[in-house]
C-alpha positions, 0 to 999 in steps of 0.5 A: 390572727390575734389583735393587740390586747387593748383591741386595736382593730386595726393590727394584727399580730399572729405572734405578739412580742412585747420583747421586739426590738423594731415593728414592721408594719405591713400593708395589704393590696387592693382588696387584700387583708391582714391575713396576707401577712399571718406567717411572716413572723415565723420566719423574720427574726425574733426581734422584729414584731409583724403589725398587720395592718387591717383596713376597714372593709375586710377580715374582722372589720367586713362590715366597715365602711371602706375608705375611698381617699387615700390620704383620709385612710392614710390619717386613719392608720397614723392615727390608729398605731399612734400608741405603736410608735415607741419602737423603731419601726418598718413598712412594708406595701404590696401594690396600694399598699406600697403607695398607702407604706410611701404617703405613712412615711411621709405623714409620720415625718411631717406630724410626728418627726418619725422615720421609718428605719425602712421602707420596702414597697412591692409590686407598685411603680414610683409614685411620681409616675402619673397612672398610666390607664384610665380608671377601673373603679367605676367600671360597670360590674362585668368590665370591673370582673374582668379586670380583677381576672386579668391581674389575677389576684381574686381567688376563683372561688370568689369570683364565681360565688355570686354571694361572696363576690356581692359581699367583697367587691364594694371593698375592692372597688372602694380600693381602687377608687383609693388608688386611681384618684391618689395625686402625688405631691412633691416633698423632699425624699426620705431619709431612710433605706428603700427596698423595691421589689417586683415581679418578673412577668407583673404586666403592671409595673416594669423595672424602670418604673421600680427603679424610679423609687430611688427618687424618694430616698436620700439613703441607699435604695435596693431592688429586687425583680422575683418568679412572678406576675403582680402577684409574686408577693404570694409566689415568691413570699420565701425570697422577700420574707428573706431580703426584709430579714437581710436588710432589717438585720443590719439596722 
């Protein structure tokens, strides 16, 4: 993927279009990078530009430290697409990054008066809803493994590369630790669309936890439950790729 031409480490852009009408704004899962998202333009819309978000600790920015608080990662990133925001925009999260889409929206609201024209969150429960397990982040090496097979989403090959995986699984942790220390704060709900997606073997999020994020919107809110365990977002990309377009179209 190629970064903005000003080298805004923070997005990418596999096919940049000055000419789009709206950005989309894609946030990646624990652990996940902008690369999750390297082929979503080619099937959205012409007049949608996809702006990967890049967080420090992966990709091209390996060797960043990592952010271990939400909301200081949250302030990072508004302040990083600042220049950005010129152009209606979107927001997309899988898992954390549902969370991190959610907590950008609200930011935005508050510092800048902007509004995202959508937001689609992924694989993630209603924020309001307390985190039901106690945490994972600080868990001793073998246990911390074993939780990352069983939701499935580390590639094999990462596991059992001793050096790869001492190389990634600080950021990994950091993101957790991210997740699992966030506290919702009660605002009034936003104004634009929500989209919900889930999978329908995800074993971490259920349908009535999606369904909650009604509570978070004045506006119409959609769901959509897909092939998949927690992480249909790479089993089922063709169905979301597909509903983003439906929705993004009509606004």
């Amino acid at each position: 993927m190629t970064t903005t031409s000003n080298f805004n480490t923070w997005i990418a852009r596999s096919q940049p279009n000055s000419q789009a009408k709206m950005r989309l704004f894609c946030l990646p899962y624990a652990g996940g990078g902008a690369m999750t998202y390297r082929r979503w333009a080619d099937s959205l819309s012409p007049s949608v530009e996809v702006c990967a978000v890049e967080l420090p600790g992966r990709g091209m920015r390996l060797r960043e430290k990592p952010f271990t608080r939400l909301d200081a990662l949250v302030e990072a990133i508004a302040i990083a697409i600042r220049p950005d925001l010129d152009k209606p925009l979107a927001l997309f999260g899988h898992s954390m990054g549902a969370i991190v889409s959610f907590e950008l929206a609200r930011l935005l609201r508050r510092q800048y008066g902007i509004d995202p024209v959508y937001l689609f969150v992924s694989g993630r429960r209603a924020p309001q809803i307390p985190h039901p397990k106690p945490p994972t982040y600080n868990l001793p090496e073998p246990a911390f493994l074993a939780e990352l097979r069983r939701l499935n989403g580390t590639p094999a090959a990462v596991l059992e590369n001793t050096e790869l995986l001492q190389l990634v699984l600080p950021t990994v942790r950091s993101d957790f630790e991210a997740l699992e220390t966030y506290r919702y704060q009660p605002e009034p709900p936003l104004d634009c669309a929500i989209a919900a997606f889930g999978g329908l073997s995800d074993a971490e999020t259920n349908i009535q936890e999606l369904e909650a994020w009604t509570e978070q919107t004045t506006a119409a809110f959609s769901l959509y439950m897909l092939p998949g365990d927690h992480f249909f977002l790479d089993s089922a990309q063709a169905q979301i790729v597909q509903c983003l377009t439906q929705h993004l179209q009509l606004v």
